[in-house]
N, CA, C and O atoms as a GROMACS GRO file, in nm:
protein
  276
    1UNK      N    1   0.051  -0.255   0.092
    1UNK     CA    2  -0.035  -0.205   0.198
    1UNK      C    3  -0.175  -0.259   0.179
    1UNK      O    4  -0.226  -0.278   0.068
    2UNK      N    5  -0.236  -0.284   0.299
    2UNK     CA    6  -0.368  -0.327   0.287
    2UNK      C    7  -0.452  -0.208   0.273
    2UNK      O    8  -0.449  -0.103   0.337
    3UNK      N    9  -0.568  -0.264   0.128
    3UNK     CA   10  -0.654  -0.144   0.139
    3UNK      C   11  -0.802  -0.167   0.097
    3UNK      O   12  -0.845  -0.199  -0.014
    4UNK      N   13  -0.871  -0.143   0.215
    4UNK     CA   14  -1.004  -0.188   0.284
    4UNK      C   15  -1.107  -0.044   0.232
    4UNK      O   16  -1.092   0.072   0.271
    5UNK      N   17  -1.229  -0.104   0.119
    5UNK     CA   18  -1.363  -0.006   0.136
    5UNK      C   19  -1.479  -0.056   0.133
    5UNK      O   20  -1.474  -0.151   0.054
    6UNK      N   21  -1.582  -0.045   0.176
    6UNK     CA   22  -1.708  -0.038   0.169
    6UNK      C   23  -1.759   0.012   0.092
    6UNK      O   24  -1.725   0.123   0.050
    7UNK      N   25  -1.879  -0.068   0.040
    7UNK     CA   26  -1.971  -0.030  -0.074
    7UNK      C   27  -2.090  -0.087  -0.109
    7UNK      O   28  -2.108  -0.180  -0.030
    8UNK      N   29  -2.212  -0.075  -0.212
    8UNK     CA   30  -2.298  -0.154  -0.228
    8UNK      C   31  -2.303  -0.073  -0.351
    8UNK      O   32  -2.338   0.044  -0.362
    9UNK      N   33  -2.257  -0.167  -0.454
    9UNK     CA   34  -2.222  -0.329  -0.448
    9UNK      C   35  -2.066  -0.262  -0.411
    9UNK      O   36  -2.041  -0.143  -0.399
   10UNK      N   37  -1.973  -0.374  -0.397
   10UNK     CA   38  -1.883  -0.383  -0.300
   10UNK      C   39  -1.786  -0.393  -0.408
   10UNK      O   40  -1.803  -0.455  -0.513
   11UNK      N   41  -1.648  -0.301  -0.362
   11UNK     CA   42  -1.575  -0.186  -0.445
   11UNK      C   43  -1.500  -0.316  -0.438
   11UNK      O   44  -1.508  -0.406  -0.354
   12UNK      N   45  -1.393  -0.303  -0.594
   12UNK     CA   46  -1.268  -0.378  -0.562
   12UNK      C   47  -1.188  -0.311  -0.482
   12UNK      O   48  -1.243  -0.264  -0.382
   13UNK      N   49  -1.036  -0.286  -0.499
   13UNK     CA   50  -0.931  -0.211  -0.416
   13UNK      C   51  -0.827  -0.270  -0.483
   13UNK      O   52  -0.798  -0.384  -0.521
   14UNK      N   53  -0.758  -0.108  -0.486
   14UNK     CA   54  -0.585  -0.162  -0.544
   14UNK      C   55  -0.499  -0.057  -0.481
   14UNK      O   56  -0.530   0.062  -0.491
   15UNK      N   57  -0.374  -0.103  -0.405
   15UNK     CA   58  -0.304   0.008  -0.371
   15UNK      C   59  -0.168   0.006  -0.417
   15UNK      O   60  -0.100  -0.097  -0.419
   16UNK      N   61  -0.123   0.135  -0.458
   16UNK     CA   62   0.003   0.143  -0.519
   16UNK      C   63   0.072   0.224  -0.477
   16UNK      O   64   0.016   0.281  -0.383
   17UNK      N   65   0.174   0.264  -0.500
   17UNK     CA   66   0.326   0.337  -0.481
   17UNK      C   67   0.260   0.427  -0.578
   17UNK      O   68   0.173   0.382  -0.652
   18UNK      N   69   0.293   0.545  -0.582
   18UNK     CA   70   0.246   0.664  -0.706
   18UNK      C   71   0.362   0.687  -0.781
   18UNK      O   72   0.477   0.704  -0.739
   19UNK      N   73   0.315   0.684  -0.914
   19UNK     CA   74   0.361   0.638  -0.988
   19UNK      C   75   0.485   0.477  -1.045
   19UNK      O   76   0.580   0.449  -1.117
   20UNK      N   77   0.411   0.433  -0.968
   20UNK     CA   78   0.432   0.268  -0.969
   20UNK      C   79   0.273   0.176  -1.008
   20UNK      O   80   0.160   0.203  -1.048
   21UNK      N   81   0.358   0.044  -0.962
   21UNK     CA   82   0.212  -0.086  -0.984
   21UNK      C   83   0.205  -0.128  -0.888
   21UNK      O   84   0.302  -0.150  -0.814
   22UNK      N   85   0.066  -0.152  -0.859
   22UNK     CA   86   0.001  -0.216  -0.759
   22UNK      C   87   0.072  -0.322  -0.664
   22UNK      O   88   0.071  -0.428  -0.727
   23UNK      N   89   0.113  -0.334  -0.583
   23UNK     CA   90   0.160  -0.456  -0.500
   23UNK      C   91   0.141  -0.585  -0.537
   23UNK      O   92   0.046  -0.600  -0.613
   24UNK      N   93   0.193  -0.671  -0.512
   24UNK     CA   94   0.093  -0.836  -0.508
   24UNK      C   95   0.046  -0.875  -0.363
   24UNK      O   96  -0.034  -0.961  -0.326
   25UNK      N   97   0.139  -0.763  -0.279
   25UNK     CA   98   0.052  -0.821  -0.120
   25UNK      C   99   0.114  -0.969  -0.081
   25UNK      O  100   0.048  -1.064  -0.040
   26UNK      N  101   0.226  -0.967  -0.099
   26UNK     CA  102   0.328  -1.099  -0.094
   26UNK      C  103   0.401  -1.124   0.066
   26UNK      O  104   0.474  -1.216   0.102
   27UNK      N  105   0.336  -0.967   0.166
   27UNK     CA  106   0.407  -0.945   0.272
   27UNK      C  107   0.555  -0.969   0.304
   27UNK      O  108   0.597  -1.008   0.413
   28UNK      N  109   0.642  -0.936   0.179
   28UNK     CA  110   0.761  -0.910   0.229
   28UNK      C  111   0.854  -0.804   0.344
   28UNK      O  112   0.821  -0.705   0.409
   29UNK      N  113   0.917  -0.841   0.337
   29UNK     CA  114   1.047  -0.767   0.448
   29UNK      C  115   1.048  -0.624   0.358
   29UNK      O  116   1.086  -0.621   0.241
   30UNK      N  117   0.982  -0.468   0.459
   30UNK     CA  118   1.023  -0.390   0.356
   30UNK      C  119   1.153  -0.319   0.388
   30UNK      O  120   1.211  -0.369   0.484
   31UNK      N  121   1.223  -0.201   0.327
   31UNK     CA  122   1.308  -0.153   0.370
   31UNK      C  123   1.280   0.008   0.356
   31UNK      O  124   1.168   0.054   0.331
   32UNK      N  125   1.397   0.083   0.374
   32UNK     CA  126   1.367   0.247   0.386
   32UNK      C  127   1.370   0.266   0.248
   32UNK      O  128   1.381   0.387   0.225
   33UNK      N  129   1.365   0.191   0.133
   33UNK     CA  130   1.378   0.215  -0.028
   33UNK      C  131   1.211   0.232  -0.042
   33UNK      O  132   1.171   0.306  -0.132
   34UNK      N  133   1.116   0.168   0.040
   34UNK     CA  134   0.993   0.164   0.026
   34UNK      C  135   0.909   0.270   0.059
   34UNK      O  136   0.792   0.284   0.024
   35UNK      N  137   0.981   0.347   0.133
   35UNK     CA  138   0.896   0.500   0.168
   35UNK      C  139   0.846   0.573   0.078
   35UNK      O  140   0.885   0.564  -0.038
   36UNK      N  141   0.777   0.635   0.107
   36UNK     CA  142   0.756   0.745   0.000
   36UNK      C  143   0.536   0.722   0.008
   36UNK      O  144   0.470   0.660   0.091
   37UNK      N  145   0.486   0.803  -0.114
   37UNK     CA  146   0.349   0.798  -0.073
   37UNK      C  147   0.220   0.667  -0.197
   37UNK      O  148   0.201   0.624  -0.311
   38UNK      N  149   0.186   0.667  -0.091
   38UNK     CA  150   0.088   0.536  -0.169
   38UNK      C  151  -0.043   0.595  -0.160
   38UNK      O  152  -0.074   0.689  -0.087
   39UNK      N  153  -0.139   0.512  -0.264
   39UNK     CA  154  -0.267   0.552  -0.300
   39UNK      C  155  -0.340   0.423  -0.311
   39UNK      O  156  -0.320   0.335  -0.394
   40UNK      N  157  -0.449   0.424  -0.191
   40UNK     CA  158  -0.606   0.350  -0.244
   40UNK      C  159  -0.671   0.339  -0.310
   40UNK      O  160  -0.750   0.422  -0.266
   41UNK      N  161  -0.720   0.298  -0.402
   41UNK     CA  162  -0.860   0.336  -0.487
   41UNK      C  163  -0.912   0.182  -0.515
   41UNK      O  164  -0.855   0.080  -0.555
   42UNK      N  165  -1.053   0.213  -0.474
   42UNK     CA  166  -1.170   0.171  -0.431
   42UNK      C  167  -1.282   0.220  -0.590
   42UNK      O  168  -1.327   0.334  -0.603
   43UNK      N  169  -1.299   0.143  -0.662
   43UNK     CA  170  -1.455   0.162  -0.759
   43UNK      C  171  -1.520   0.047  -0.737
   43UNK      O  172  -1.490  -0.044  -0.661
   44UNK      N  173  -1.605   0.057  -0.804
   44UNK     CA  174  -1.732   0.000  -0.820
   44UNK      C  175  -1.828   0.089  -0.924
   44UNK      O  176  -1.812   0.210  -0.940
   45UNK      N  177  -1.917   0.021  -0.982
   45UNK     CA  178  -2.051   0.098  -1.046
   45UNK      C  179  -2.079   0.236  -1.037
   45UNK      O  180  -2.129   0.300  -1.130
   46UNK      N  181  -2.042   0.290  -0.913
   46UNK     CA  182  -2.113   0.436  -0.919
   46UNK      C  183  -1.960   0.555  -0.914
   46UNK      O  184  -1.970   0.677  -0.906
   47UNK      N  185  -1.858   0.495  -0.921
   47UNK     CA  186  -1.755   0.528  -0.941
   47UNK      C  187  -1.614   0.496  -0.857
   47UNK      O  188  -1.578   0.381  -0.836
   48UNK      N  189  -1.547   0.602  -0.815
   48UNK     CA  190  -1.439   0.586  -0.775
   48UNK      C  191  -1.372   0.663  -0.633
   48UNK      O  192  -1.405   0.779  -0.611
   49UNK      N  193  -1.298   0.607  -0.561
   49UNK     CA  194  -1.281   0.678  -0.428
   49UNK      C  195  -1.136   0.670  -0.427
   49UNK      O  196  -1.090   0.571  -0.483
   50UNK      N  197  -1.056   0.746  -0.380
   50UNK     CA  198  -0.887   0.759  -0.371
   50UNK      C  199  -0.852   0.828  -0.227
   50UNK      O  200  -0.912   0.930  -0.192
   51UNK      N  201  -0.740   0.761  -0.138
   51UNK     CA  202  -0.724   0.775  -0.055
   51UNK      C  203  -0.576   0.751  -0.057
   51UNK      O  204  -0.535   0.635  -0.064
   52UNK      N  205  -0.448   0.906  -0.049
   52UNK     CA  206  -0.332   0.906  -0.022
   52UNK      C  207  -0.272   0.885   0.135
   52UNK      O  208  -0.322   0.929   0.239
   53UNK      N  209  -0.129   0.790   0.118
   53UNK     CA  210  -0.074   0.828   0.269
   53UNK      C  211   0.062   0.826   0.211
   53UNK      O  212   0.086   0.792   0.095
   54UNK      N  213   0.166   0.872   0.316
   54UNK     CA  214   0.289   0.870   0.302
   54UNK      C  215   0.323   0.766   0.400
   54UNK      O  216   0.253   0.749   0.500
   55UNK      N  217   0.446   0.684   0.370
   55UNK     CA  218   0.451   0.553   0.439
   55UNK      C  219   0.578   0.607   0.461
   55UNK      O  220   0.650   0.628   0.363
   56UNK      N  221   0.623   0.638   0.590
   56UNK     CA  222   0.798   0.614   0.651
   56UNK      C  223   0.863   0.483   0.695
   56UNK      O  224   0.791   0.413   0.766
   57UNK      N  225   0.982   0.437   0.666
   57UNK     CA  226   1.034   0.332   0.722
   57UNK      C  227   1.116   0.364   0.812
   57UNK      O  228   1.223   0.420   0.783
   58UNK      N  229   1.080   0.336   0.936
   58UNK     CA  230   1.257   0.405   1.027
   58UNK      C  231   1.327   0.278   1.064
   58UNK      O  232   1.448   0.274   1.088
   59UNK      N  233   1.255   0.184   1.067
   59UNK     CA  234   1.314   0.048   1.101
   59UNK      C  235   1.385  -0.045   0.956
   59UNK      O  236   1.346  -0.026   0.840
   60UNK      N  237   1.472  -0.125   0.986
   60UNK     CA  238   1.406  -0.220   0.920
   60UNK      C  239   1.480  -0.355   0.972
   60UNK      O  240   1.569  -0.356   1.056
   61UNK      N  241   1.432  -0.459   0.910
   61UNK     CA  242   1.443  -0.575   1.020
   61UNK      C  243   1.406  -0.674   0.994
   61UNK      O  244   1.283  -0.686   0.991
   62UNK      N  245   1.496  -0.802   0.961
   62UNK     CA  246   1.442  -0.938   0.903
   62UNK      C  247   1.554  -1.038   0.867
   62UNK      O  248   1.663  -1.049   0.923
   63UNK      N  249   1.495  -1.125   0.738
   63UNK     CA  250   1.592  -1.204   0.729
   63UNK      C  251   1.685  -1.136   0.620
   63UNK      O  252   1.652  -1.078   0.517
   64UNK      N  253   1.834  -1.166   0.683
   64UNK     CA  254   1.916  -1.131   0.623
   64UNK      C  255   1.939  -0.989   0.638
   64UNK      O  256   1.999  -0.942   0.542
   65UNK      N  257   1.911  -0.905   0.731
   65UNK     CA  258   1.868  -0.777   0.760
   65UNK      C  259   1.926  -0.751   0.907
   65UNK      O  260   1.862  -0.802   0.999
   66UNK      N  261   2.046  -0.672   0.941
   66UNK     CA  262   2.070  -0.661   1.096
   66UNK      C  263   1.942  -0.544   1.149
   66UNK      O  264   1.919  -0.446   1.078
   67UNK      N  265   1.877  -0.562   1.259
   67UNK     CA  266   1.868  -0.418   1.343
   67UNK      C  267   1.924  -0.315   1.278
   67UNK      O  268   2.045  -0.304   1.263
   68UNK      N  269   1.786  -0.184   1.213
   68UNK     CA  270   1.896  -0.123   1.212
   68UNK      C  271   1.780   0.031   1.204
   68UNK      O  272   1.694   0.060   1.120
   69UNK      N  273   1.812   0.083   1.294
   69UNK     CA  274   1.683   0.218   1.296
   69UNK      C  275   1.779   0.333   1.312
   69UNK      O  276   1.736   0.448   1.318
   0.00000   0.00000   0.00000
């Protein structure tokens, strides 16, 4: 997942699966194995910012992948 913050000076960003590792951001094909909730976090110098979501898959769809919701 892409994950975007603002700052001065200007935060890195890493987002992960909880209790997992960080993505590489490789934009693969995901599937309904990928659901579940992910976390932002954003530091820099004056500290740290965290931002949860839960990601649903109802689709999924690609190569090697029929239609299938």
């Amino acid at each position: 997942l892409p994950c975007h913050a603002e700052g001065d000076p200007v935060p890195t960003t890493r987002c992960a699966r909880d209790g997992g590792t960080p993505g590489d951001g490789d934009g693969r094909i995901v599937s309904r194995g990928d659901a579940g909730s992910y976390t932002c976090t954003a530091t820099n110098k004056h500290g740290s910012a965290r931002r949860s979501v839960y990601v649903t898959v109802e689709c999924e769809w690609g190569a090697g992948v029929p239609w299938s919701c």
